[in-house]
Backbone as CSV, one residue per row, in Angstrom:
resi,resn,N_x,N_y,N_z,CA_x,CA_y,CA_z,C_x,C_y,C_z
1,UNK,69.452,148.948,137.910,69.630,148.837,136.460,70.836,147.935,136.171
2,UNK,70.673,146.687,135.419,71.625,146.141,134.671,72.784,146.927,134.318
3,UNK,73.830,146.540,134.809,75.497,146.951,133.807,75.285,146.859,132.446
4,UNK,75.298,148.058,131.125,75.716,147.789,129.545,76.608,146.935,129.756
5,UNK,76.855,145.594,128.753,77.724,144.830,128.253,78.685,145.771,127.920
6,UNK,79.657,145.545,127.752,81.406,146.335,127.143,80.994,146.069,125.466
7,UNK,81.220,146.952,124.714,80.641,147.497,123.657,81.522,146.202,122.665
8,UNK,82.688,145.271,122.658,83.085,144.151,122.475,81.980,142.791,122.273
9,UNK,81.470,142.636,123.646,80.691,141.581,123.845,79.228,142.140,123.301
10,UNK,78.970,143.078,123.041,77.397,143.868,122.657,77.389,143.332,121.215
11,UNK,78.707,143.805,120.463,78.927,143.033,119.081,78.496,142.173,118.814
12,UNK,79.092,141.331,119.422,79.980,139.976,119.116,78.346,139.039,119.552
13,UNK,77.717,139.363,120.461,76.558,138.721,121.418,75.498,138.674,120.272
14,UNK,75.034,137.506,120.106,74.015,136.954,119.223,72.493,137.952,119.222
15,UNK,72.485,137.912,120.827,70.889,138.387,121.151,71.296,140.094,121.608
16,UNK,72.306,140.414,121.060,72.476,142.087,121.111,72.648,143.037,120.011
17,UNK,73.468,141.656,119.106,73.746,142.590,118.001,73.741,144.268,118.005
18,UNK,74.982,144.978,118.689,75.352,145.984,118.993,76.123,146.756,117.573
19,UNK,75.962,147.941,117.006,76.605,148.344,116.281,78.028,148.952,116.971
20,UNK,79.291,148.266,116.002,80.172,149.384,116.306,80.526,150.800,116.351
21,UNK,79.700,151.482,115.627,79.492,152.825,115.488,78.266,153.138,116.505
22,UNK,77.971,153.541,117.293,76.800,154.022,118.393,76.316,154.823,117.175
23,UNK,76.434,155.425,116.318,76.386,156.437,115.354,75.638,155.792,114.307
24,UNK,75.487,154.658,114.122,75.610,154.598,112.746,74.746,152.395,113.059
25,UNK,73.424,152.565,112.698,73.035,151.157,112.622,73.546,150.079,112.004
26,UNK,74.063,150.776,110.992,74.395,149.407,109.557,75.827,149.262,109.796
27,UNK,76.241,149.146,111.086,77.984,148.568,111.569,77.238,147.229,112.085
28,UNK,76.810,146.698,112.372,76.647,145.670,113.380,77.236,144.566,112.699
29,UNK,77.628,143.141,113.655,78.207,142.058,112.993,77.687,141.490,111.253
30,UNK,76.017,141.456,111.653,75.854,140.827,110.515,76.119,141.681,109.297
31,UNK,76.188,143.281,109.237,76.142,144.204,108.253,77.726,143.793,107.746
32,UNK,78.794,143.618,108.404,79.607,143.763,108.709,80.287,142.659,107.872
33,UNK,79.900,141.147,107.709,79.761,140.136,107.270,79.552,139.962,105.911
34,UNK,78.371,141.191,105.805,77.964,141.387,104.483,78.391,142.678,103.769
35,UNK,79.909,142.721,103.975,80.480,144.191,103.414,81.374,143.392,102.302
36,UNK,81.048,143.902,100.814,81.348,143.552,99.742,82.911,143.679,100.152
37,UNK,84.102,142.851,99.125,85.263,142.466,99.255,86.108,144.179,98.662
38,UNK,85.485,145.179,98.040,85.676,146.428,98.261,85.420,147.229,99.318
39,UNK,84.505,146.999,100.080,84.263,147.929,101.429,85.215,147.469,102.411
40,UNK,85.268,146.202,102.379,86.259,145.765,103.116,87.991,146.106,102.928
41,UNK,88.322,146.191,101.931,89.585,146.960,101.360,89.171,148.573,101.970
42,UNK,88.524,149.185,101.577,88.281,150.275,102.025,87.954,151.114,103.347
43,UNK,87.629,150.201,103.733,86.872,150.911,104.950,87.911,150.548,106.188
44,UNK,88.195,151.202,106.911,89.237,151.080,108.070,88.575,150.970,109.421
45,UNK,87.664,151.165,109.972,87.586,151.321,111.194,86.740,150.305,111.812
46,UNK,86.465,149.142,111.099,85.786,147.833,111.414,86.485,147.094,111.775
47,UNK,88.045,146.667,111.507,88.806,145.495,111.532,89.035,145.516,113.304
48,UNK,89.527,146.623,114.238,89.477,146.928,115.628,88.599,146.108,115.955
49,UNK,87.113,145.962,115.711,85.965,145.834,116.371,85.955,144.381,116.346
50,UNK,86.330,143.978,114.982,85.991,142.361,114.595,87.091,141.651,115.158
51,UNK,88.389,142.199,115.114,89.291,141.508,115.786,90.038,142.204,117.264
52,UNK,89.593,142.306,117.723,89.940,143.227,119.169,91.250,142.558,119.682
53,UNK,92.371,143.796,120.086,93.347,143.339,121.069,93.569,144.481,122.358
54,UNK,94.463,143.603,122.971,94.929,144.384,124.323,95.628,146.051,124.037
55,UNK,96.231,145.685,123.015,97.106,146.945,122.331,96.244,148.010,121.593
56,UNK,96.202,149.210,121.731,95.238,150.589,121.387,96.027,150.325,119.782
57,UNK,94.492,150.397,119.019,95.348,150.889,117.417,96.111,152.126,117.445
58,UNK,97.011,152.079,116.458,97.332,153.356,116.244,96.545,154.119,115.014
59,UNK,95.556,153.556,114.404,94.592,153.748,113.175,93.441,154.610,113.586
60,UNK,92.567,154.049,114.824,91.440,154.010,115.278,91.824,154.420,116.749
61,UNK,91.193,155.570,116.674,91.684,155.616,118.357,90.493,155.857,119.251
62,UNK,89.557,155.051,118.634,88.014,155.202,119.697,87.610,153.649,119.193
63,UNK,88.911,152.660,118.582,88.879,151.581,119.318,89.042,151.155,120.297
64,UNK,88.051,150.038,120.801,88.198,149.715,122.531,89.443,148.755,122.253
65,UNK,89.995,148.024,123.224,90.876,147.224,123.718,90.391,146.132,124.530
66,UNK,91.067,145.128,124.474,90.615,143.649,124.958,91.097,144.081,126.736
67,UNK,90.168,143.807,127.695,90.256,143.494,128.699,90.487,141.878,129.208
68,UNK,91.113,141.410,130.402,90.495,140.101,130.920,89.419,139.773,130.848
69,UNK,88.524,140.531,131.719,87.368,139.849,131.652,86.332,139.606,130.176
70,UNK,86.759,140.233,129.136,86.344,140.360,127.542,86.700,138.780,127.575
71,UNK,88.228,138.627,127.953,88.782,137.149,127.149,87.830,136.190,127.940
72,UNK,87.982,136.525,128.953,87.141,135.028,129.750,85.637,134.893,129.881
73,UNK,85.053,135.893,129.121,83.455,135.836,128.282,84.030,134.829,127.213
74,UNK,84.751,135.760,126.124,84.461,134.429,124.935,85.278,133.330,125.346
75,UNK,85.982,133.108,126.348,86.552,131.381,126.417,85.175,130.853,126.666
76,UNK,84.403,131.401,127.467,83.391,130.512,128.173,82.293,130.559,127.479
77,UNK,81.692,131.712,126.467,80.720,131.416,126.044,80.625,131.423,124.307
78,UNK,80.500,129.877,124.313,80.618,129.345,122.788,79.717,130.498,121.675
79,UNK,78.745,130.709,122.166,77.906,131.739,120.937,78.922,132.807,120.695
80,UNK,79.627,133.470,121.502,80.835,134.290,120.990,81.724,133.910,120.447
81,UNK,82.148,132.965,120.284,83.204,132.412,119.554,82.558,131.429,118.776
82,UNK,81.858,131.674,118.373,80.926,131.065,116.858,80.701,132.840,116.325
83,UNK,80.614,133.506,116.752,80.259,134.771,115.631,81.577,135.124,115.524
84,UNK,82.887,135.283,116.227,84.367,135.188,116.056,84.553,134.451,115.299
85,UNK,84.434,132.710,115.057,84.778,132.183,114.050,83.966,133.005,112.472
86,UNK,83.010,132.750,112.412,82.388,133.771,111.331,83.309,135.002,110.718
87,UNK,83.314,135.711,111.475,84.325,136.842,111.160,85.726,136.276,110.444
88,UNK,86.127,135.074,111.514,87.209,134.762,110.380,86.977,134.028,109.095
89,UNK,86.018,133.167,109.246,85.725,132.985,107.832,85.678,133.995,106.866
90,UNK,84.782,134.894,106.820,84.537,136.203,105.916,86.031,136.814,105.814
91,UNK,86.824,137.346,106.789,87.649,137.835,106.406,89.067,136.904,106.036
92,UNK,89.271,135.819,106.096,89.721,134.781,105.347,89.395,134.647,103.578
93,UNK,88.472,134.537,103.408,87.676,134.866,101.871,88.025,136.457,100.968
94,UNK,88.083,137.245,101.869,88.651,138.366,101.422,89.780,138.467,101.234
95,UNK,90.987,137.450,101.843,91.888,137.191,101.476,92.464,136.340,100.464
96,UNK,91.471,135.561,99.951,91.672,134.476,98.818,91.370,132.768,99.356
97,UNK,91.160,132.977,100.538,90.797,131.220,101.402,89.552,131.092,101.724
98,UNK,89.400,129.625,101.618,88.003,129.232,102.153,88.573,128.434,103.514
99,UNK,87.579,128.758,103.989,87.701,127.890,105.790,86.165,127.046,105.721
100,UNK,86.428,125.749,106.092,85.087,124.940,106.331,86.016,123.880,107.443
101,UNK,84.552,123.732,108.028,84.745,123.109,109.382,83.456,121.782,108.959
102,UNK,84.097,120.714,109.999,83.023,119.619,110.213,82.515,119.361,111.500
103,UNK,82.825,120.385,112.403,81.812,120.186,113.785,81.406,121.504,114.634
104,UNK,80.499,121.889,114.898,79.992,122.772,115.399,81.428,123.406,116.664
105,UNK,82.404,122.956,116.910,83.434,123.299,118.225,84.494,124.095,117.195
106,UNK,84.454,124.320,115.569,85.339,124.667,114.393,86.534,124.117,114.983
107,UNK,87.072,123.060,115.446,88.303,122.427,115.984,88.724,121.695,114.822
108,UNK,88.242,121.225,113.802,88.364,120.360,112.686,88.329,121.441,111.453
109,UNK,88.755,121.581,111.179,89.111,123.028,110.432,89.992,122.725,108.669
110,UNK,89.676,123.628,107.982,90.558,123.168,106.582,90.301,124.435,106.223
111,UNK,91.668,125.203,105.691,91.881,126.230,104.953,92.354,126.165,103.624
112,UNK,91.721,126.788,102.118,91.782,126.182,101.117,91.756,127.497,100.336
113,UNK,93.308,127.534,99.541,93.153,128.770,98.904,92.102,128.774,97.469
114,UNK,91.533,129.444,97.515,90.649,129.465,95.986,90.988,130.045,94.779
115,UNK,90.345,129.415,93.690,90.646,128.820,92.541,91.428,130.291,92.212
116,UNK,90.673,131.722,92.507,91.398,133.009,92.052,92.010,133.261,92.901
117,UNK,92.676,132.672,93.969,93.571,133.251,95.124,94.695,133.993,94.869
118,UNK,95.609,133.679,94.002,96.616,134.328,93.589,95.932,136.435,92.929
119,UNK,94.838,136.299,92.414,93.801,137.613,92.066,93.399,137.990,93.450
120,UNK,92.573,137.819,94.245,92.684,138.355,95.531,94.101,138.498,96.339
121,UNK,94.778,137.505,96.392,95.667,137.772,97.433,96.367,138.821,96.828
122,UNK,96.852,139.233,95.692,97.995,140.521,95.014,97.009,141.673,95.091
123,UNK,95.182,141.523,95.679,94.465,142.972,95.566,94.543,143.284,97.106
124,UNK,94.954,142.411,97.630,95.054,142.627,99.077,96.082,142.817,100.596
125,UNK,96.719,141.567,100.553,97.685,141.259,101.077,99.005,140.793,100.580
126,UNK,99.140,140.583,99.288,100.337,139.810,98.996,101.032,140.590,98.174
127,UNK,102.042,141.577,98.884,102.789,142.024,98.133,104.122,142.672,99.414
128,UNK,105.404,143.242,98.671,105.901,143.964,99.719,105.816,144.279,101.167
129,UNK,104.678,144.981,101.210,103.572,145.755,102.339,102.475,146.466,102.063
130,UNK,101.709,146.134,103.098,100.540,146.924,103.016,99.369,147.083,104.012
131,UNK,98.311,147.872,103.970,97.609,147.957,105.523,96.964,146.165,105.683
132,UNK,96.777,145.087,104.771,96.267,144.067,105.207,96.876,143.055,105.697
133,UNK,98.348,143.459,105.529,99.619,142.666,106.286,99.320,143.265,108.026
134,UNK,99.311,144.190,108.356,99.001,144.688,110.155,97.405,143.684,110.297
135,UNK,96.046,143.773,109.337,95.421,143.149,110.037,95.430,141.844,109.968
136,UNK,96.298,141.339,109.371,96.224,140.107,109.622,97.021,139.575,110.682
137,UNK,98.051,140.611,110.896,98.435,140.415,112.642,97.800,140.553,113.631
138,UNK,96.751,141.667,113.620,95.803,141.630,114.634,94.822,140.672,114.557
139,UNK,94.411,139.579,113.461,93.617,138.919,113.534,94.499,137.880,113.942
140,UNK,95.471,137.397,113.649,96.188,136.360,114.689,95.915,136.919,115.782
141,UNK,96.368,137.611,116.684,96.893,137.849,118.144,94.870,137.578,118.704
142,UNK,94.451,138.135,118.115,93.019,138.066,118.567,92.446,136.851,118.982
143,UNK,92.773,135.984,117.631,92.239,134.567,117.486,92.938,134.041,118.588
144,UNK,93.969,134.169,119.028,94.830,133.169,120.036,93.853,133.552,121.270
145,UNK,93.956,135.257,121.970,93.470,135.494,122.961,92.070,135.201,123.236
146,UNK,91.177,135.365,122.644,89.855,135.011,122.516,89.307,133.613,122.795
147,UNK,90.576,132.461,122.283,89.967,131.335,122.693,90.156,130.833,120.979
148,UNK,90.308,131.049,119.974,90.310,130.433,118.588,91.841,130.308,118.079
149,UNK,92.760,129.284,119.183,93.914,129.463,118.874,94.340,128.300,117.282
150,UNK,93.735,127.032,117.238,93.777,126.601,116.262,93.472,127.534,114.937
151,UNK,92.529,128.152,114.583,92.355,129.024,113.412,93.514,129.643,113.440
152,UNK,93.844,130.575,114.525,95.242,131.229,114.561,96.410,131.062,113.961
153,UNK,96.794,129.911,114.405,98.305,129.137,113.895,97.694,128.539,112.773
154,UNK,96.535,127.513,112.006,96.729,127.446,111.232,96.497,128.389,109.986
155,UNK,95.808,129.733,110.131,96.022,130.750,109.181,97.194,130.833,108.968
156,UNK,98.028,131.022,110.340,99.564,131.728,110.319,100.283,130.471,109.036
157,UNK,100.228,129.532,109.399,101.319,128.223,108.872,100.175,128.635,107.148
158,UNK,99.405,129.091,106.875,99.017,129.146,105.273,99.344,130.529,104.637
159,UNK,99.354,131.679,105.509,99.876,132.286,104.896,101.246,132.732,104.853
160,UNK,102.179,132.040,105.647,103.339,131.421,105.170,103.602,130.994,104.111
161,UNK,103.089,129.827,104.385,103.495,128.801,103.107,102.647,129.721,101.467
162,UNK,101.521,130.351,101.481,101.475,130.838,100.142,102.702,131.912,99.952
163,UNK,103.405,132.701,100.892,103.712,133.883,100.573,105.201,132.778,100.245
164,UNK,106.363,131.665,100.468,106.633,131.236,100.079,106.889,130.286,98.606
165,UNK,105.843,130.057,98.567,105.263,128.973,97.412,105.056,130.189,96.524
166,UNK,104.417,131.582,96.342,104.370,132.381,95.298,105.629,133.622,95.240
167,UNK,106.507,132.882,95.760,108.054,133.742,95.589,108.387,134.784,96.621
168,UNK,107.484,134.534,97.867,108.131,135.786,99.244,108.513,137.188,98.900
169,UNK,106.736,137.341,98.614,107.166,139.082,98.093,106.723,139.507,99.589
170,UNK,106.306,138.887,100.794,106.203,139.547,101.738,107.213,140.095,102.380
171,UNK,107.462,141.513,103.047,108.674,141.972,103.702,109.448,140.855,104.775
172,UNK,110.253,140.555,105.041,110.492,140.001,106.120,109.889,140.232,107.988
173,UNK,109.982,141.899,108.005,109.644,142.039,108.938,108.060,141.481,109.295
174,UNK,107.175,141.732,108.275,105.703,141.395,108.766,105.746,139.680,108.837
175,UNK,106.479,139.192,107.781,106.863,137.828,108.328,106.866,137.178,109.661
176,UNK,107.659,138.057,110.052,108.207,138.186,111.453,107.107,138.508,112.396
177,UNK,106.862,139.266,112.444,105.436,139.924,113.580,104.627,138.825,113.181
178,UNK,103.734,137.717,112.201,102.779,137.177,112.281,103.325,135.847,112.934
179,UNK,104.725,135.430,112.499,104.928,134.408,113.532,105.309,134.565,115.059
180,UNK,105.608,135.438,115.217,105.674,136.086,116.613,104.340,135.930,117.728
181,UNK,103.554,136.808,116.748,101.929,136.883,117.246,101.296,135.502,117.094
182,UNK,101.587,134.159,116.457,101.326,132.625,116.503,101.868,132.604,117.597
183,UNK,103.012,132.268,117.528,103.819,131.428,118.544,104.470,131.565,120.012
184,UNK,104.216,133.058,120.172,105.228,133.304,121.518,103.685,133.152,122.634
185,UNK,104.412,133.596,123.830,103.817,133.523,125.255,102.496,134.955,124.680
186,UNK,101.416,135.195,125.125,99.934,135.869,124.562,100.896,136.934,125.402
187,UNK,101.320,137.168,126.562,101.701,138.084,127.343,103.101,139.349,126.255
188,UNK,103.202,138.357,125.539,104.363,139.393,124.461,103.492,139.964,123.338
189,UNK,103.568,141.211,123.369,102.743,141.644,122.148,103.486,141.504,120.870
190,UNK,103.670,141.611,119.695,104.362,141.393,118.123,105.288,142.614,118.733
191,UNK,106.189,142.532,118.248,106.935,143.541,118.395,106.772,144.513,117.022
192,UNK,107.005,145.969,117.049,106.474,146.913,116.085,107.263,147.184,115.058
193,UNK,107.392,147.406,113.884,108.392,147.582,112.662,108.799,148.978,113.262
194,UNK,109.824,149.107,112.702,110.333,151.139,113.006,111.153,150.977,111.586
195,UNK,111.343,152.464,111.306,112.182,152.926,110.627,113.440,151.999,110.520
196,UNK,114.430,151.747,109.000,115.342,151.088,109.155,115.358,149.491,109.177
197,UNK,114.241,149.106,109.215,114.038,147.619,109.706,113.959,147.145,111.016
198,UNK,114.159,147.382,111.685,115.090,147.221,112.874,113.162,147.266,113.918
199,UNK,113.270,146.622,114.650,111.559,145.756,115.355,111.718,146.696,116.661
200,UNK,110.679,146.885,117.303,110.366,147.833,118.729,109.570,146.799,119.458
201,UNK,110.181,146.123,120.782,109.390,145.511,122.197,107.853,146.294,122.325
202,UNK,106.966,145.927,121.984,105.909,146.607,122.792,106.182,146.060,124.418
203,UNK,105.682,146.423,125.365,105.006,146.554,126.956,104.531,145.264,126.923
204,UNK,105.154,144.265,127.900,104.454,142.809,128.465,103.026,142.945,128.860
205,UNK,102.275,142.297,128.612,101.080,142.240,129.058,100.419,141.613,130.000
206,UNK,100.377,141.799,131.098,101.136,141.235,132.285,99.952,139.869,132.616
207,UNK,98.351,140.393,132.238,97.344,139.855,132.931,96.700,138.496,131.898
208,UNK,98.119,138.738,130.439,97.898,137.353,129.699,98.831,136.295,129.892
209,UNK,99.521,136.267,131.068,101.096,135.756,131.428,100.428,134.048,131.177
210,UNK,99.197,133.261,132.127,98.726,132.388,132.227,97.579,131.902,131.190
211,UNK,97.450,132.947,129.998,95.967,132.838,129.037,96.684,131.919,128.066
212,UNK,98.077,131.192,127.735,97.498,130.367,126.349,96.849,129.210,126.637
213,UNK,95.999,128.902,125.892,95.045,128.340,125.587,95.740,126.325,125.245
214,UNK,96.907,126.719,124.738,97.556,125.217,124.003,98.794,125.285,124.047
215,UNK,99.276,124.101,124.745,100.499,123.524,125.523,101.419,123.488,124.539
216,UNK,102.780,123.222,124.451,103.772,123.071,123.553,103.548,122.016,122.948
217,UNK,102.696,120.680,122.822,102.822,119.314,122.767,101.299,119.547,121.757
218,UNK,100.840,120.948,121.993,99.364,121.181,120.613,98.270,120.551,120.901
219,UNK,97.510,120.987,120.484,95.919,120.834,120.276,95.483,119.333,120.501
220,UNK,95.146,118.808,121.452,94.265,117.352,121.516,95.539,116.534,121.290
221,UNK,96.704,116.517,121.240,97.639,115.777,121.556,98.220,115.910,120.051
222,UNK,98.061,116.585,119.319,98.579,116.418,117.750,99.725,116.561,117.634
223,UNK,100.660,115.831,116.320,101.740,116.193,116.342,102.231,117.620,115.817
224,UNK,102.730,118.232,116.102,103.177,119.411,115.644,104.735,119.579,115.140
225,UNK,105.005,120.971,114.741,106.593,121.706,114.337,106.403,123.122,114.173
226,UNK,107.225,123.214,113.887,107.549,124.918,113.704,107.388,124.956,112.148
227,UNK,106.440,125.741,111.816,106.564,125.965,110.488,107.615,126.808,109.814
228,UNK,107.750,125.532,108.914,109.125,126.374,108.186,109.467,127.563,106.952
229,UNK,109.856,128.171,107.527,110.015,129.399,106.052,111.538,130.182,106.393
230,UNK,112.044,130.200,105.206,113.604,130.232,105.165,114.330,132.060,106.333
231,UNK,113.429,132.532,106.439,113.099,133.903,106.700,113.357,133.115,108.180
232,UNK,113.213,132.412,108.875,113.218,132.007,110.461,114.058,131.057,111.155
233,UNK,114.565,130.543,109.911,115.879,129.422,109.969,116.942,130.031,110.157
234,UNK,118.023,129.651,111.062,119.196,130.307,111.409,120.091,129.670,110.973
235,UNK,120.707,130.351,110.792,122.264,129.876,109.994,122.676,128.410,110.315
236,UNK,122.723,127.762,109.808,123.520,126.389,109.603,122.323,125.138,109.898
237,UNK,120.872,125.828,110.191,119.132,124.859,110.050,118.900,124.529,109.000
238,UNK,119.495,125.245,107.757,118.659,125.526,106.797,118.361,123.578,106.085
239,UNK,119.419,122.754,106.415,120.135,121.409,105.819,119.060,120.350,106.188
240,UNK,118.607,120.484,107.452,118.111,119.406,108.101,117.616,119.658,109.525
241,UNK,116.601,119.232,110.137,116.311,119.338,111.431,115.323,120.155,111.640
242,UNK,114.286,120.330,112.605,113.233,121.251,112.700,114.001,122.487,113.070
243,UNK,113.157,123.285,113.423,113.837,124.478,114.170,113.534,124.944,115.028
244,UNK,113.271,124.779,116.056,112.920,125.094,117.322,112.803,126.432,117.932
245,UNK,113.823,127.063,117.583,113.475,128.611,117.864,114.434,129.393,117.103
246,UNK,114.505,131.043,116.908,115.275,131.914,116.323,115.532,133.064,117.004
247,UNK,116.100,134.050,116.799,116.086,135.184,117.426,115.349,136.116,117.498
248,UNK,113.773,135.475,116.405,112.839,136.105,116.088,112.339,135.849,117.596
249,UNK,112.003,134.857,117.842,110.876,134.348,119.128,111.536,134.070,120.262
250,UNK,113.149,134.435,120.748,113.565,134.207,121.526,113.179,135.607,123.022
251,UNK,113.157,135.162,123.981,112.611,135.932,125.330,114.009,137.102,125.450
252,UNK,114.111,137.855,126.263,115.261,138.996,126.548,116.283,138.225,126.710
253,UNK,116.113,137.380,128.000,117.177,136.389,128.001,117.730,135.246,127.371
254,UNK,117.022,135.250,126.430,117.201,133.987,125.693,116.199,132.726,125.547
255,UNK,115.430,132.972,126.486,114.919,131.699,126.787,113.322,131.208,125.542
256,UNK,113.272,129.934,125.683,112.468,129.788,124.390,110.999,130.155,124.163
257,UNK,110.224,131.084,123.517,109.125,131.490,124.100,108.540,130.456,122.860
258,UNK,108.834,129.925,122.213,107.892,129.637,121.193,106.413,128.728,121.460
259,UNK,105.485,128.499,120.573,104.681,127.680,121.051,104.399,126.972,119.715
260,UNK,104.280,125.722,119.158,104.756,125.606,118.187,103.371,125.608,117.119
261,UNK,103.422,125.461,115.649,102.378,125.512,114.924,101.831,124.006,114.976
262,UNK,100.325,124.233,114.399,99.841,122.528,113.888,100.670,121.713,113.008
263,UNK,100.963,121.057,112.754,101.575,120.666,111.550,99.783,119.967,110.429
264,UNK,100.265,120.820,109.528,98.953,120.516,108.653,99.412,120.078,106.817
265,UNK,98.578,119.908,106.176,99.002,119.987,104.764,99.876,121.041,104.314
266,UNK,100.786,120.772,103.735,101.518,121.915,102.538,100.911,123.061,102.142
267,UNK,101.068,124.346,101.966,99.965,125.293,101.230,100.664,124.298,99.661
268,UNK,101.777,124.384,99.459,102.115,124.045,97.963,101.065,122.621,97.210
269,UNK,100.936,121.762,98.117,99.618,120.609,98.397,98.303,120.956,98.090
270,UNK,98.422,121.885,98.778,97.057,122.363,98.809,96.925,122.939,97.037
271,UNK,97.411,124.114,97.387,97.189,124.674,95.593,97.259,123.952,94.757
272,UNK,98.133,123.032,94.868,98.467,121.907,93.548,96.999,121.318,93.534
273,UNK,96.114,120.943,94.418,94.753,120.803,94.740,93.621,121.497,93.622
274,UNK,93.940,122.503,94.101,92.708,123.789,93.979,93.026,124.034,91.988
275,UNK,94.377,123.927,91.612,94.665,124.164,90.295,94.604,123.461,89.704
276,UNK,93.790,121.783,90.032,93.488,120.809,88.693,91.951,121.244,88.456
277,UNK,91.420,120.642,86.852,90.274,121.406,86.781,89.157,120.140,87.503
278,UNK,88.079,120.843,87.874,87.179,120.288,88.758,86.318,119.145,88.342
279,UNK,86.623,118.252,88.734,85.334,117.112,87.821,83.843,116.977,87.838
């Protein structure tokens, strides 16, 4: 008898379409896709499934966890990381962005906040804190490990720049954890908020030491930087000069873990875009 697929790849797999609930038919990807922008606010125990990591939720605790061999299915097989990209589209849109691509590899990519973005993003994610600030950390860390590191960093560098550009009502700390989860070595997990402010090391991950996907020098040779937001600039950056690293993304010893973002359009560009009226 055939090995079951790992209940991850059963999902995610075109010709399996596996429900996440064994319980329950109407979990499967495509149902899943098609969960109104309220179910999706509501419902908690889907986001694990759609965006899987190495780290056990603390939400869901009959979420599975990303293995190696999970990651090196979807590096290698594109139909999984075409229903991964999907997922981020949909749950991108629930956030207030459109994502469109011009080649079947989604390497050519454009994220575009929409016309009511500022109305979604304050029903969802954009405020103080809240549970859609954690998944959108787990949907970074995912996107990197999986093989969709471009979507990754450039979500990260937009929802930056909106939570900037509409006055940084985001906490600092989640600030912090989503550029963390962009930019450092895959083997460092985000480190955890605690009480006080004050961030908690998760456990190295030992068997992602060699998994990133894109060199310091970026994607197909592009130019890149560190995306900037005043929250990561260290004292006396703020004037002039990129920034290379902080004490946010620095290793135990010091050393530089960063990996840097795309450099892409402005979100402020962008909106200035989306807010003339349409011809």
């Amino acid at each position: 008898m055939a090995a079951q697929p790992h209940p991850i790849i059963a999902f995610y797999d075109p010709d399996i379409q596996a429900p996440y609930d064994g319980d329950d038919r109407n979990t499967t990807l495509e149902h899943v896709l098609k969960y109104s922008d309220t179910k999706l606010e509501r419902k908690h125990d889907f986001i694990q499934h759609l965006f899987p990591t190495p780290e056990p939720s603390g939400f869901n605790s009959a979420a599975t966890t990303l293995t190696k061999p999970i990651m090196d299915a979807f590096r290698e097989r594109k139909a999984l990381r075409d229903n991964l990209h999907r997922s981020f589209v949909r749950i991108m849109d629930f956030w207030g962005f459109t994502v469109t691509t011009d080649n079947s590899d989604h390497n050519h990519l454009d994220i575009i906040p929409q016309r009511d973005f500022l109305q979604k993003a304050r029903q969802t994610w954009f405020s103080s804190y809240n549970h859609n600030q954690l998944r959108i950390n787990r949907m970074i860390r995912s996107l990197r490990i999986l093989g969709l590191e471009h979507q990754a960093r450039y979500a990260t560098a937009m929802f930056l720049g909106a939570d900037l550009h509409h006055g940084n009502h985001v906490n600092d700390a989640s600030l912090q954890i989503w550029l963390n989860s962009a930019v450092r070595g895959l083997q460092y997990p985000p480190p955890r908020p605690k009480y006080g402010g004050e961030m908690e090391n998760q456990a190295v991950c030992s068997w992602l030491a060699d998994a990133d996907s894109v060199s310091e020098e970026g994607a197909d040779g592009d130019e890149v930087l560190l995306y900037r937001h005043p929250v990561f600039v260290r004292e006396g950056e703020a004037d002039g000069g990129e920034v290379k690293a902080s004490s946010h993304h620095l290793g135990p010893d010091g050393e530089v873990l960063v990996r840097l973002l795309p450099k892409t359009t402005t979100y402020g560009q962008l909106y200035a875009q989306i807010s003339q009226p349409a011809e």
